[in-house]
PDB file as gemmi writes it, atoms N, CA and C in Angstrom:
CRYST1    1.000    1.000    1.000  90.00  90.00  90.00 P 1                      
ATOM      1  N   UNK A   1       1.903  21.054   0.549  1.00  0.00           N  
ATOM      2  CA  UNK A   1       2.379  21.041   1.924  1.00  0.00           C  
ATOM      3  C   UNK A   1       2.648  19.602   2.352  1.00  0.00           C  
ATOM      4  N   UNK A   2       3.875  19.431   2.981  1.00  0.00           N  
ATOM      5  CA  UNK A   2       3.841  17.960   3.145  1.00  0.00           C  
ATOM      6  C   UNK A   2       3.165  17.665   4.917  1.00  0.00           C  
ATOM      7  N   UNK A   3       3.064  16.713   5.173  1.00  0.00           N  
ATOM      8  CA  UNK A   3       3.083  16.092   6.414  1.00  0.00           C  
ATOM      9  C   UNK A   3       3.832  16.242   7.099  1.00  0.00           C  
ATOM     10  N   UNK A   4       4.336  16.731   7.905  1.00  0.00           N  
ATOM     11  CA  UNK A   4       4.972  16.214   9.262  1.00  0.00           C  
ATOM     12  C   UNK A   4       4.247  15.502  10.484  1.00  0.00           C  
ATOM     13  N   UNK A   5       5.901  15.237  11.748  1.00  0.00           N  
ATOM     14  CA  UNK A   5       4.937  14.860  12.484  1.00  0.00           C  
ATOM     15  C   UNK A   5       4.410  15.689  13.720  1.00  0.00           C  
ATOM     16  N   UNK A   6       4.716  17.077  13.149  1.00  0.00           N  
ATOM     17  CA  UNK A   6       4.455  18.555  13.763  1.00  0.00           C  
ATOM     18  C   UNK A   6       2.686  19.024  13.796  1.00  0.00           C  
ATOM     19  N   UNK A   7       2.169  18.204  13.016  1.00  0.00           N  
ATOM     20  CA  UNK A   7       0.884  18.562  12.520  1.00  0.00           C  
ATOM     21  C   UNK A   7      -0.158  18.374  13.931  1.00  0.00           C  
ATOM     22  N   UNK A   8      -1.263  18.806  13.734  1.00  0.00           N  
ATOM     23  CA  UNK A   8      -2.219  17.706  14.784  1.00  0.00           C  
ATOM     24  C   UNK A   8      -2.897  17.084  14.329  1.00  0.00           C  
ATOM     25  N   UNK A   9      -3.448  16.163  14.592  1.00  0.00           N  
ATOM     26  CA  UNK A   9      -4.456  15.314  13.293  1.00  0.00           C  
ATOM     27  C   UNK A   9      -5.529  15.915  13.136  1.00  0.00           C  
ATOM     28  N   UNK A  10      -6.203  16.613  14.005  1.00  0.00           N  
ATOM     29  CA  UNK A  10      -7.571  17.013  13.682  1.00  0.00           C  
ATOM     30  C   UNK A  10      -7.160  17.827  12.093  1.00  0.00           C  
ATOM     31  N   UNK A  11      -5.883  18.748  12.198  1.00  0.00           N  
ATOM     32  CA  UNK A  11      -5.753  19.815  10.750  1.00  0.00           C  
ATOM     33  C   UNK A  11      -5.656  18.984   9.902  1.00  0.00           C  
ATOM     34  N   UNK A  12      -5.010  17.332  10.197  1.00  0.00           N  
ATOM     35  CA  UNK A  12      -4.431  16.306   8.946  1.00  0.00           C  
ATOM     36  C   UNK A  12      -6.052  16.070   8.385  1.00  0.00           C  
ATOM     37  N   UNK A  13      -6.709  15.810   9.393  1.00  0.00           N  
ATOM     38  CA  UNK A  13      -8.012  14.775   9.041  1.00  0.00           C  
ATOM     39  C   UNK A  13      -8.631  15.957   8.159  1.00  0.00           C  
ATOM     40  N   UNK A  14      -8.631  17.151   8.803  1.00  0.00           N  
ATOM     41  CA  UNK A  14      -9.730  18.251   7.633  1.00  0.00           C  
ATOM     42  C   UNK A  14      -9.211  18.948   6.672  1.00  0.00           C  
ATOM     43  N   UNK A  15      -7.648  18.468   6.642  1.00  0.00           N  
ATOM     44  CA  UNK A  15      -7.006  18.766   5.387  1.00  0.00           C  
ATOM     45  C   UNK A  15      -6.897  17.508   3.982  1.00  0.00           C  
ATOM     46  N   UNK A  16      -6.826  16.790   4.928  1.00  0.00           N  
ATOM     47  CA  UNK A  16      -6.434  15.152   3.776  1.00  0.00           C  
ATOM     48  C   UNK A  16      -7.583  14.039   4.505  1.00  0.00           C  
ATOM     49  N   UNK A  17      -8.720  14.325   4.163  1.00  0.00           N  
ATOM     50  CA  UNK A  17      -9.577  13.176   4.515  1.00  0.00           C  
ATOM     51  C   UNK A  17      -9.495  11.892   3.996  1.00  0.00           C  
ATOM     52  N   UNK A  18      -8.749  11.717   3.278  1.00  0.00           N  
ATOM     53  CA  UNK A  18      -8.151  10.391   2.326  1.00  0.00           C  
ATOM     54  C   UNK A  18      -7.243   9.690   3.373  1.00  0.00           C  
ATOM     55  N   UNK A  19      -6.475  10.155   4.442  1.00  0.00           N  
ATOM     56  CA  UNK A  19      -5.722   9.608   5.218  1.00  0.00           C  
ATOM     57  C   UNK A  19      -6.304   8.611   6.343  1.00  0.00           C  
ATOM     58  N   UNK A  20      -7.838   8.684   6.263  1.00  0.00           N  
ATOM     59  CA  UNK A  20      -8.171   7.738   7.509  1.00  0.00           C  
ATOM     60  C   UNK A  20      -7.519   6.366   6.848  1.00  0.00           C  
ATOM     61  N   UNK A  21      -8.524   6.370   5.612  1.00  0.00           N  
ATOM     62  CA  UNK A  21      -8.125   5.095   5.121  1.00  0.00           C  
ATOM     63  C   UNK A  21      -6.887   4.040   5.638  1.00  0.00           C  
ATOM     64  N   UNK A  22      -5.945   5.279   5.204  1.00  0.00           N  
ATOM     65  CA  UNK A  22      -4.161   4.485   5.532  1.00  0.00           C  
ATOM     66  C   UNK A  22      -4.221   4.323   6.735  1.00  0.00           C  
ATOM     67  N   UNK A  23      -4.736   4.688   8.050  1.00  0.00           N  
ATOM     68  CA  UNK A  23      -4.404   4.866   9.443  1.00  0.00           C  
ATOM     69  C   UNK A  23      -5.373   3.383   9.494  1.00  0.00           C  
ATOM     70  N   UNK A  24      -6.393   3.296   8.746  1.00  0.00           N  
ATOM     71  CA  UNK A  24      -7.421   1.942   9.401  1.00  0.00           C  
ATOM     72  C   UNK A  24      -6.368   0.785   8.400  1.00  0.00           C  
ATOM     73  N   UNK A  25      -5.971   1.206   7.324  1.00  0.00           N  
ATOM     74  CA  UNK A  25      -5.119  -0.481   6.615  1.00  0.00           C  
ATOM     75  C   UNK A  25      -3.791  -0.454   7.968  1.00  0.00           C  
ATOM     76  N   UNK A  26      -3.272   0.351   8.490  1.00  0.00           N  
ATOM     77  CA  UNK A  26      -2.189   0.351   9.474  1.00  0.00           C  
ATOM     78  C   UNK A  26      -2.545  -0.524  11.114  1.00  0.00           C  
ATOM     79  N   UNK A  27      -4.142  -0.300  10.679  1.00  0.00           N  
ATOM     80  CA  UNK A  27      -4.691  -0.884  12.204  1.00  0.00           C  
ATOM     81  C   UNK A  27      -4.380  -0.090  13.163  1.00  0.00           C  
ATOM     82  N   UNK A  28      -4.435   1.418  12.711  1.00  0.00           N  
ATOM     83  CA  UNK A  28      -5.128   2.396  13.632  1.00  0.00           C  
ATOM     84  C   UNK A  28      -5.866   3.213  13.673  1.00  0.00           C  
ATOM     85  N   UNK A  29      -6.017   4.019  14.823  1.00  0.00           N  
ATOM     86  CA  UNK A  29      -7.714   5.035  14.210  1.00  0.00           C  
ATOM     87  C   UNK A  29      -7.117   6.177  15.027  1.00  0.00           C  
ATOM     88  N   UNK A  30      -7.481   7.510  13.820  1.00  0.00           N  
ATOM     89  CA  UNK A  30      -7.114   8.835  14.207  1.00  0.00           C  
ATOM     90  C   UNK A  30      -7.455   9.505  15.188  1.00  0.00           C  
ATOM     91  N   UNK A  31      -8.243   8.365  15.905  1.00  0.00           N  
ATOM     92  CA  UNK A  31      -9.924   9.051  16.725  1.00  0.00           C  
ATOM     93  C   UNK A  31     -10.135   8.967  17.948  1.00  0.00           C  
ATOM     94  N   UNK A  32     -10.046   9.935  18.988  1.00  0.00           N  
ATOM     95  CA  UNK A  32     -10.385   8.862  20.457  1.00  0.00           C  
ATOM     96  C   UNK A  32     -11.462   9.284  20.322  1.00  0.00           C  
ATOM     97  N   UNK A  33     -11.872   8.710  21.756  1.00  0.00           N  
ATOM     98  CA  UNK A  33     -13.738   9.252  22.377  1.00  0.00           C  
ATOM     99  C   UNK A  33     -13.895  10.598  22.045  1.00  0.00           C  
ATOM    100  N   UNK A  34     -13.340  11.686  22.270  1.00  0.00           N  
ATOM    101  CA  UNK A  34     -13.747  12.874  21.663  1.00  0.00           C  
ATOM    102  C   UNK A  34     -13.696  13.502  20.651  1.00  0.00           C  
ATOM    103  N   UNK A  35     -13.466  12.380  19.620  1.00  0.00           N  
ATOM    104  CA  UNK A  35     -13.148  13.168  18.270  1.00  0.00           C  
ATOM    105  C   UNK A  35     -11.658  12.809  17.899  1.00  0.00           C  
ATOM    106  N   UNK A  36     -11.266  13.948  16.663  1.00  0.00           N  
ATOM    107  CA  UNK A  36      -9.902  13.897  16.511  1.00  0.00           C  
ATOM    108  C   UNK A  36      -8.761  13.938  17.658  1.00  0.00           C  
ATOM    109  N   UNK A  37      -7.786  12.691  17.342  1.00  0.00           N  
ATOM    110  CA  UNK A  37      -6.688  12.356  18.312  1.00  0.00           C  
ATOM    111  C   UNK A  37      -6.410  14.111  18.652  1.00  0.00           C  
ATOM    112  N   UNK A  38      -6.298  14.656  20.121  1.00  0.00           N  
ATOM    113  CA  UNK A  38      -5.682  15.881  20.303  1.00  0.00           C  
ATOM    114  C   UNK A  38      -4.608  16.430  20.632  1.00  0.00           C  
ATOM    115  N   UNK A  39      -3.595  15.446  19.719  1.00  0.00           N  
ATOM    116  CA  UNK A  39      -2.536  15.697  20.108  1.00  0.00           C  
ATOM    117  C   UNK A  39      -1.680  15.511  18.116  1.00  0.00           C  
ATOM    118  N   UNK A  40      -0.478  16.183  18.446  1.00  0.00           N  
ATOM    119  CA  UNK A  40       0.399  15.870  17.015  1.00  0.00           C  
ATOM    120  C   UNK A  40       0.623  14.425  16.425  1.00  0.00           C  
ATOM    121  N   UNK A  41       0.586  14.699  15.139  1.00  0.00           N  
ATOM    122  CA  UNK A  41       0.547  13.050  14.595  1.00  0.00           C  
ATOM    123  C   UNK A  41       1.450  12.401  15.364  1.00  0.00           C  
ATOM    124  N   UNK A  42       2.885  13.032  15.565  1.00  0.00           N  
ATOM    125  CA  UNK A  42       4.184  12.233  16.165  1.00  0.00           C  
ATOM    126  C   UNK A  42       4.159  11.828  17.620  1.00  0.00           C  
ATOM    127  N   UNK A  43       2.642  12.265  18.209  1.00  0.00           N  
ATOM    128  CA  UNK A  43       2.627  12.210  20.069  1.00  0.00           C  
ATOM    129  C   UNK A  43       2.014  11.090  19.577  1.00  0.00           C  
ATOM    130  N   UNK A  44       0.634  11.278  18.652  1.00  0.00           N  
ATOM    131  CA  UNK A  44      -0.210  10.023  18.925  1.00  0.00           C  
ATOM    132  C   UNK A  44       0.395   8.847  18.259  1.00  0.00           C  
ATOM    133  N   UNK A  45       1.510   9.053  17.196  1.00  0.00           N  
ATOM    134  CA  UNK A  45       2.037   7.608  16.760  1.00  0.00           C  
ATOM    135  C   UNK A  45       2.868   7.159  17.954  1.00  0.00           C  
ATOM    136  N   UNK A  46       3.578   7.873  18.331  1.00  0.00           N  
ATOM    137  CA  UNK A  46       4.463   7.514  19.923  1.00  0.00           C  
ATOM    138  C   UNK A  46       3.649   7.466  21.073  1.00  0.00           C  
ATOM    139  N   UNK A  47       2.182   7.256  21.156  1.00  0.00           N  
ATOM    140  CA  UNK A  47       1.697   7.007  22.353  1.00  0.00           C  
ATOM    141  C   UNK A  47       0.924   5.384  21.682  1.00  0.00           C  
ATOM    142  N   UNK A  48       1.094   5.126  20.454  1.00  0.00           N  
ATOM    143  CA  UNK A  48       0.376   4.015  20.110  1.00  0.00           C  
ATOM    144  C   UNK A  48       1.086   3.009  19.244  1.00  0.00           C  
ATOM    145  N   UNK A  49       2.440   3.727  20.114  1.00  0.00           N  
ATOM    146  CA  UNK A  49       3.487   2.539  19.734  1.00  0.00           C  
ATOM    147  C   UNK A  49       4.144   2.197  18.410  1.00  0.00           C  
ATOM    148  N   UNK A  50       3.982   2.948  17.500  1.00  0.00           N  
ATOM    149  CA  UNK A  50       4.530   2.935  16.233  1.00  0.00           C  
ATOM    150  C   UNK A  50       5.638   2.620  15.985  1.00  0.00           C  
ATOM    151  N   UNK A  51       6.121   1.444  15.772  1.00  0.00           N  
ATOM    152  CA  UNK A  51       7.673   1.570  15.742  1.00  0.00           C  
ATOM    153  C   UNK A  51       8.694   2.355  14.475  1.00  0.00           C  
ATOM    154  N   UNK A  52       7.844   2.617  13.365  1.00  0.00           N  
ATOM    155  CA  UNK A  52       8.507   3.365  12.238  1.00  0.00           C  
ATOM    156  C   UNK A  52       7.547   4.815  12.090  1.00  0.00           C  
ATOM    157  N   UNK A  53       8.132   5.441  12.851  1.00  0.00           N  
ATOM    158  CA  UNK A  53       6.774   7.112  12.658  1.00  0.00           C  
ATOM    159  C   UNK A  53       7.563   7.598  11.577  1.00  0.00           C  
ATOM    160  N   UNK A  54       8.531   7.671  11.365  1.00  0.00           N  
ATOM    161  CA  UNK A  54       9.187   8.111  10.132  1.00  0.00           C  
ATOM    162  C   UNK A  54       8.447   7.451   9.016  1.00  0.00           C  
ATOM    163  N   UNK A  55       8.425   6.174   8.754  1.00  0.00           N  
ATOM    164  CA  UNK A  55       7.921   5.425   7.414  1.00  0.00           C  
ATOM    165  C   UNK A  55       6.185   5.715   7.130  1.00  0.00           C  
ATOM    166  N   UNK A  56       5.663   5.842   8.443  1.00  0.00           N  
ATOM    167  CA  UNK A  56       4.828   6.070   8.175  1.00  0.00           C  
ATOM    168  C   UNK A  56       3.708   7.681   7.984  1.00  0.00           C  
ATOM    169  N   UNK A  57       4.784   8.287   8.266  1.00  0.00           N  
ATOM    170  CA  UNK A  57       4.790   9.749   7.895  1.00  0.00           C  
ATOM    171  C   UNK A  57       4.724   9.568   6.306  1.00  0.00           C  
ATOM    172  N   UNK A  58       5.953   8.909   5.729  1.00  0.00           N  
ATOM    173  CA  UNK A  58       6.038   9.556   4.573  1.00  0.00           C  
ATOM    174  C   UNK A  58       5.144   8.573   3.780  1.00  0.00           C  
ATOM    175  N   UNK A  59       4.494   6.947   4.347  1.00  0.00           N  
ATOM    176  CA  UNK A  59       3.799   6.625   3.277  1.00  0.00           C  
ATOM    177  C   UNK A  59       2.390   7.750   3.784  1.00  0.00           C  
ATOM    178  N   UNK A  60       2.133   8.362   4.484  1.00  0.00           N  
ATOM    179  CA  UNK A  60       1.217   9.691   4.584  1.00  0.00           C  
ATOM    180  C   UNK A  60       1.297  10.194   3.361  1.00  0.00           C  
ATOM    181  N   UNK A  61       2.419  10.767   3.199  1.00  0.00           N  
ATOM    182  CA  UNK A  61       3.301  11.866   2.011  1.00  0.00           C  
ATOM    183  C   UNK A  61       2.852  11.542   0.708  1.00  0.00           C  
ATOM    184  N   UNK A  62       3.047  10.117   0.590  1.00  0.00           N  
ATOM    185  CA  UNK A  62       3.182   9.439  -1.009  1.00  0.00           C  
ATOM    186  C   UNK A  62       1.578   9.447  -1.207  1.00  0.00           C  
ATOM    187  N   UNK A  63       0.574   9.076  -0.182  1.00  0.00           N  
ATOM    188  CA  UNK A  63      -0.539   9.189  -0.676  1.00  0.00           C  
ATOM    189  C   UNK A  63      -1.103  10.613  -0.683  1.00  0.00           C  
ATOM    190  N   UNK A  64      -0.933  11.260  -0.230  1.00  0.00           N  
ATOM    191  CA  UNK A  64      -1.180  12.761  -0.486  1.00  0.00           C  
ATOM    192  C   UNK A  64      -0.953  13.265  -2.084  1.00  0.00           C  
ATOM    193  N   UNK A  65       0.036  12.792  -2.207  1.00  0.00           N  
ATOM    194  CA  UNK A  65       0.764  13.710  -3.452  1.00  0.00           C  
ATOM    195  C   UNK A  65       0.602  12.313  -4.930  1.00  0.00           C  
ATOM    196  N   UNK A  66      -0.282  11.675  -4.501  1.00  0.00           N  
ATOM    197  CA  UNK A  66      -0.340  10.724  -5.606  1.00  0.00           C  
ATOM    198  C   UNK A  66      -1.792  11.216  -6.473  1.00  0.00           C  
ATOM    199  N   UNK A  67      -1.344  11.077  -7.675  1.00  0.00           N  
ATOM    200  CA  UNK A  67      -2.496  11.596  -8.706  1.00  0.00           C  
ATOM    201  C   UNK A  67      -4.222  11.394  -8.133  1.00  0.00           C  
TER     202      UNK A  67                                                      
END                                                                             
């Protein structure tokens, strides 16, 4: 299944727990005060300013699907 930015993170985080990692080398965190961000990956990269949500969707992708 790939990533989109349709997902919500809480399903990303308890599907691909390997992804915090990339979100903390990016210098961000999946996480507010209550837990998992509660909103779709593509709200919370566009509420935290991401300027490439595309690029960073798919380096999501590449680490998912890497051996």
């Amino acid at each position: 299944m790939a990533i989109t930015t349709d997902i919500q993170v809480e399903e990303l985080l308890e599907k691909y727990p390997q992804v915090v990692g990339y979100f903390i080398a990016h210098k961000l965190s999946p996480f507010s005060c209550a837990g998992a961000y509660p909103k779709t990956l593509g709200e919370m990269l566009a509420a935290r300013q991401v300027q490439d949500i595309d690029g960073f969707v798919k380096g999501l992708n590449e680490l998912i699907s890497a051996p």
